[in-house]
Structure formats: C-alpha cells, structure tokens
ROKOLBA-40949 format. One line per 10 residues: number of its first residue (from 0); for each residue x, y, z of C-alpha. Coordinates in pm, whole numbers, plus 50000, padded with zeros to 5 digits. Example, Ala and Ser with C-alpha at 12.3 -4.5 7.8 and 13.67 -1.06 7.14 Angstrom:
residues 2
0> 51230/49550/50780; 51367/49894/50714
end
This chain:
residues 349
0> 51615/58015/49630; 51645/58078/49306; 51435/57828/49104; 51072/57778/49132; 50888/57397/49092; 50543/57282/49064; 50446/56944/49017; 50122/56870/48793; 49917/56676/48932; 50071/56586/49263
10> 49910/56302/49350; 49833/56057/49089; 49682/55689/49048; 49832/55412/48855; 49735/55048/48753; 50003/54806/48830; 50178/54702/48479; 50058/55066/48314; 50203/55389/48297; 50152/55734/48473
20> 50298/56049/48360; 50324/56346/48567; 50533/56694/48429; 50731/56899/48631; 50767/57299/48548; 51028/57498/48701; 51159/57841/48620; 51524/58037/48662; 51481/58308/48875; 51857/58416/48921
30> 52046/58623/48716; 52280/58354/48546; 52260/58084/48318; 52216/57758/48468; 52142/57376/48412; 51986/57147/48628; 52006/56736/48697; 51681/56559/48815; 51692/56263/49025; 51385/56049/49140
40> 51392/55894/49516; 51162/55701/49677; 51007/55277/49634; 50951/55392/49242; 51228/55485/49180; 51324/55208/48983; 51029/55216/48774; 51011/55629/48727; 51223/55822/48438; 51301/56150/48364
50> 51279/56310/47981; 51474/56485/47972; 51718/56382/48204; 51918/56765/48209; 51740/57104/48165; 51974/57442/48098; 51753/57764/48138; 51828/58138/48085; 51707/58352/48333; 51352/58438/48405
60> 51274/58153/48129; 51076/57818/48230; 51106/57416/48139; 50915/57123/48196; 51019/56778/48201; 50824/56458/48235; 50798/56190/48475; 50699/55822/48345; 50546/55588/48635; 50593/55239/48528
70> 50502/54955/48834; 50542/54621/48710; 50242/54332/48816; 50456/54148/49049; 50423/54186/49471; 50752/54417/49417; 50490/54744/49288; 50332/54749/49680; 49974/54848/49681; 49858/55206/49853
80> 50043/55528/49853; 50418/55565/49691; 50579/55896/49781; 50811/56007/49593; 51013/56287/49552; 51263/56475/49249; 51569/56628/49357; 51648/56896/49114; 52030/56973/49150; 52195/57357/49008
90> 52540/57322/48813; 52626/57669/48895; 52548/57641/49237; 52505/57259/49346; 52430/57381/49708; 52083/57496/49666; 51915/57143/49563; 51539/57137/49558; 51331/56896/49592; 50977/56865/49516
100> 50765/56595/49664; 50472/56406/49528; 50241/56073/49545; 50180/55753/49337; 49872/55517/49458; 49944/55176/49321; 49582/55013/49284; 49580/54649/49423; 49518/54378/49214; 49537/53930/49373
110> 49710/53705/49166; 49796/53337/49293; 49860/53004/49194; 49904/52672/49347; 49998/52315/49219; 49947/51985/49387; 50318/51827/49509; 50285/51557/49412; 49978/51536/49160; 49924/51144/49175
120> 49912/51059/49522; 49908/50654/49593; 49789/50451/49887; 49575/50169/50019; 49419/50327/50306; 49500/50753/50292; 49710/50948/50043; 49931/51269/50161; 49965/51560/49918; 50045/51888/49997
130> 49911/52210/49814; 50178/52508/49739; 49992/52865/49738; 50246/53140/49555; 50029/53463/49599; 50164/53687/49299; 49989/53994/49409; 50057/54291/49553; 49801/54298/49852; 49770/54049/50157
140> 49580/53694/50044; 49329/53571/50281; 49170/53242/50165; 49022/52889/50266; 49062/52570/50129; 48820/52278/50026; 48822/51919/49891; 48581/51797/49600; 48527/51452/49485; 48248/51324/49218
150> 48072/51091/49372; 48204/51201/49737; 48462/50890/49735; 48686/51046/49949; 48730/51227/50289; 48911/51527/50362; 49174/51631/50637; 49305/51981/50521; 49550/52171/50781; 49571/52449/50770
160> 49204/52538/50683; 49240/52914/50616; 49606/53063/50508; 49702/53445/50515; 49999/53510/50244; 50188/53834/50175; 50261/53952/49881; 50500/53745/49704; 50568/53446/49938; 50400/53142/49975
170> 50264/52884/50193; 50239/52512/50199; 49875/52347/50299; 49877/51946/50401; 49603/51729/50304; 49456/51376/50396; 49276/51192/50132; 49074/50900/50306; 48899/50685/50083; 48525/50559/50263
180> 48570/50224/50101; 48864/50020/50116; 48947/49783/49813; 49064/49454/49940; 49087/49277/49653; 49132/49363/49269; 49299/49599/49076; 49357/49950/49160; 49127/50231/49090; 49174/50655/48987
190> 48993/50888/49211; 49025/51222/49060; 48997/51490/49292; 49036/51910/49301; 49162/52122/49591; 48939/52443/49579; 49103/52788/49703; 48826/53034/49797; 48914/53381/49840; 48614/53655/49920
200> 48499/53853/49629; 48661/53596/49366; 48564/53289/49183; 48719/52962/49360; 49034/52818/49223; 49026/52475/49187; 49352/52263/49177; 49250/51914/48998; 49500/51557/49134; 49439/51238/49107
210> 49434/50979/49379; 49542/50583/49257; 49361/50373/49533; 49524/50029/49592; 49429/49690/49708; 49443/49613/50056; 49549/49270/49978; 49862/49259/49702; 49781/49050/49331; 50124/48853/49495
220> 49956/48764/49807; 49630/48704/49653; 49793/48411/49404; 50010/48301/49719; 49721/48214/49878; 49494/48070/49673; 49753/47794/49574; 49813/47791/49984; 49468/47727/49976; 49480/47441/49718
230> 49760/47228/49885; 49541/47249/50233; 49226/47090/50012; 49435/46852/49851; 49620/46750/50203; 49291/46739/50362; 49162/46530/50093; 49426/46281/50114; 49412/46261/50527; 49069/46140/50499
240> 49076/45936/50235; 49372/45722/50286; 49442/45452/50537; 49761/45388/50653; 49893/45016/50705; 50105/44992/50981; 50318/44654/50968; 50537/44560/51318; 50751/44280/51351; 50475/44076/51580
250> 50256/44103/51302; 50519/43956/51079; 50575/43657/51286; 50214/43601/51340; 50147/43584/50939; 50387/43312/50914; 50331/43135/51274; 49983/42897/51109; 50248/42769/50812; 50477/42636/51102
260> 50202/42515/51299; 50045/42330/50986; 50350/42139/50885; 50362/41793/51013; 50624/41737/51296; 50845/41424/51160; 50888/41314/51512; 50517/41275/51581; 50337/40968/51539; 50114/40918/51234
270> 49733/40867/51244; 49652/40534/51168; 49366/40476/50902; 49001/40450/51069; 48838/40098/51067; 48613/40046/50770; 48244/40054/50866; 48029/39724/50769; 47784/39790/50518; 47433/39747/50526
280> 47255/39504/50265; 47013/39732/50067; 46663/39529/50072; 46453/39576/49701; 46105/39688/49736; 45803/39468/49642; 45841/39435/49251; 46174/39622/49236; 46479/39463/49087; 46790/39422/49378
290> 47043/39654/49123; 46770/39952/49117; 46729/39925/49460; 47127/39952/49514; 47130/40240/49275; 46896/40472/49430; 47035/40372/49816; 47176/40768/49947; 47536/40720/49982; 47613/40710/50409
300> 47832/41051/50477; 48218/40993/50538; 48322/40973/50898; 48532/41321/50960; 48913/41272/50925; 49065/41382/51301; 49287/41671/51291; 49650/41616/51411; 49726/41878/51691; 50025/42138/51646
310> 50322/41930/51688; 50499/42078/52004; 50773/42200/51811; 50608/42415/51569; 50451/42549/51946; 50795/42617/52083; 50948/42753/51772; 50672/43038/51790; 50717/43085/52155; 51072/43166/52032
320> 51021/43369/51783; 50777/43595/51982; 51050/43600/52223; 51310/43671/51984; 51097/44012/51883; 51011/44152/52249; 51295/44423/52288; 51561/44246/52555; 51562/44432/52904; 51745/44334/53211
330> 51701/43991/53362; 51399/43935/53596; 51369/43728/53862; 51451/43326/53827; 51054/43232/53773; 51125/43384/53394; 51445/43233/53331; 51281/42846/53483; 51043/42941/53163; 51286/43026/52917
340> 51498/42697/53029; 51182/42486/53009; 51063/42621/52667; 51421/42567/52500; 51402/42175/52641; 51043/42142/52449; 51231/42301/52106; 51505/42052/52151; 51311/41757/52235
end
C-alpha cells in the first residue's frame, strides 16, 4: 500500500438539520506523483461532501480534505449509528483503492402532527371523525389518545386507544362522539371538542373539532305536526259540537200526512149546526134594577164544536204513500195482496 489515511475523529455525533465536519489526512508513500478521487458510501451519503473533491500529492508529502455531515429533520436522517465509509481511489494505479471507515450518530428528535378529517362532524345521535397521526420524526412514536369536552357534553369511543408509528408514516385513529343529551326539539347546537395525543416525556397535543348536534325531531316535521295537530282540534271540535239532521223519505211523508188528514173530504157529510140552548131569565136582586142584573150575569161557556174524523180518503191516501216509499220486494203470500186490493177500494170509494 502505498498511501496512508487517518480519519479525525472517527466517530462523531450530529443533530439532525446541523452539520458535522470530520477531516481526513493521508500521505504518498510511493515514489511517484499521484492524485487521488474520494467517494463517500454508506445511508449519508447523500447528505456528506468532500472539499476538495481531488487531491494530487508528491511523494512523501501529506493532504487533508474535509468531510461535511449534513442530515436533514425529516424520518429520511434515521436515528442511531450511520457508518460510513471514503473510498480513496489512485490515478496512477486505480487498483489499490482504500478505504477508510468511520461513524455518524444521528441524535433522535419526535415530530408529529395530526388533523381532524373532517373537522365539523354533524349528527343527531353520534358523530364519526377520524384523527390522521403523520409522525415526522426520525425515531419510533408510541402514544395514546384522549377526548376532552368543557362541560363533559360528550362521550368518547376512540379505537385504536394507543398507536405505534414509524418514522415517517402514519396512522388513522376512529372516534365516536356520543352526546349524553339528545336535543329533540330546537335548533342545533356547537360542541367544541379536542382530541389529545399523549406521548411519554412530552407535553400532550391537542387537536381542537367541533361537533354540530342536531334535533332529533326536524324544524319540517315539527311545523308538520303542529298544524296536524290543529286540524285534529278543530275536527274534534266540530264532531262534538254539531248535530247532524238526517231526513228519509218516511219522514217526508209523515210531515205532510196531518195537511191531508186535515182537509175536509168533499164526499163526507157536513156537521149540522148544534141546537141553540134556551136561556135562562136572569132574576134582579132586592133593590137592583132588571138591566144591571143582566149586565153583571157570567156569560154560560160555548158548548165544544165536535171534531170531524179523518175522512177515509185522506186515511187511504197515506196508507199509499207509506206504501209507495217501502222499497218493493217479491210478492208475499195472498193475505198481503187481499190488503193491498182492499186498501185501493177505500181510495177509490
């Protein structure tokens, strides 16, 4: 070998999104002229350079370059050891590559966020968000989750409970919001709420939503019902309070029977006028004059007039009419058609 390395320091400590600088010294110990190319290998090598990148050295002389750590704050710059190593390639003889090897510890550092999807839930009876949990960090995020309310308005179904997240992936919690008192009727009312994400060691995160609780019953069905309501009073109202008439054709015929029986039948005989009734002489009291004593004489009460029974027409033309109304069914047995015969002979007689 003809070129002799040392790495200073060879193990090293870096912050993730700072910078760590470590120099390399190497010396020609052949006989010629030569220059060297240094490549870095390993997980940082994207984040390491080399100044200068190409070193020529004269024999028995020595060089240094430097080495420039720089792992980003993302879950990409992996926490714990980082090997590495710088493969230091001759142009005069490209066969004899060394390689020194050395060691970046990339301290860990948690990052996360999480949002609410949506972050106005709405519902009558439960509301279903879910929580999304990006961990940003570089380590392994262990955490658990729990619900907050002011005035403890709502319950709490979170699954999963307690998440475990690599570095730079995420994870999806569901939750449950169950309000302990249901609205039936009225408008709708905001129930803020917060999500809280507790890890060990850190302060807990708390993810703030809002949850719009609705009325059980609709403001639709609410006026739907009340005027349902009404029209029941106001039929009610109106079954009790009116009467109905109901008028049949027997009723009609009855209402106009007494003016047929009360008109005289021309065929009947008439009354003759009652006798007159003889009068008796008024006798005056001692000293009282015979015209005084026929003024104050009571007058004698009127004998009644006798009432002329319903001709026997009138009779029949009811008995007709009645007749006329019952609904006609089939013939019956010669005893009801005798009557009907005998009753038309009355009318016509």
């Amino acid at each position: 070998m003809s070129l002799w390395t040392s790495l200073e320091p060879a193990s090293i400590t870096v912050d993730a999104g700072s910078t760590a600088i470590v120099r390399l010294r190497l010396r020609n110990t052949s006989d010629v002229v030569d220059e060297y190319r240094f490549t870095v290998a390993g997980e940082l090598a994207p984040y390491a350079t080399v100044e200068p990148p190409t070193l020529r050295l004269f024999p028995g002389t020595t060089g240094e370059i430097q080495l420039t750590f720089a792992p980003p704050r993302t879950p990409d710059a992996t926490a714990g050891p980082n090997p590495y190593a710088v493969q230091i390639t001759p142009t005069e003889h490209p066969e004899a590559t060394t390689v020194p090897e050395g060691n970046v510890t990339i301290t860990p550092f948690t990052e996360l966020r999480a949002e609410l999807v949506p972050h106005t839930v709405k519902g009558r009876f439960r509301g279903r968000p879910k929580l999304a949990i990006d961990n940003l960090g570089n380590t392994e995020l262990t955490a658990f989750l729990t619900g907050k309310d002011n005035g403890d308005q709502l319950g709490y179904e979170i699954h999963p409970a307690n998440v475990q997240i690599k570095p730079g992936r995420a994870a999806f919690v569901k939750a449950k919001l169950t309000p302990h008192q249901i609205i039936w009727f009225g408008r709708k009312q905001n129930r803020p709420y917060s999500l809280n994400v507790q890890r060990s060691g850190h302060a807990p995160l708390a993810v703030s939503g809002m949850y719009v609780q609705r009325a059980a019953m609709p403001r639709w069905l609410t006026t739907v019902f009340g005027f349902a309501l009404a029209l029941l009073m106001v039929f009610i109202g109106l079954w009790f309070t009116h009467q109905p008439s109901v008028a049949t054709q027997t009723t009609a015929l009855a209402q106009t029977a007494p003016t047929a029986v009360n008109q005289p039948d021309p065929g009947a005989a008439t009354p003759l006028p009652a006798a007159p009734t003889p009068s008796t002489p008024t006798v005056p009291a001692p000293g009282q004059t015979p015209a005084a004593a026929q003024t104050q004489a009571p007058p004698r009460p009127r004998p009644p007039r006798p009432r002329s029974s319903p001709p026997a027409a009138a009779t029949a033309a009811v008995v007709v009419a009645v007749a006329a109304a019952t609904p006609r069914r089939r013939p019956r047995a010669s005893p009801a058609r005798a009557w009907r015969s005998w009753a038309t002979a009355r009318a016509g007689a």
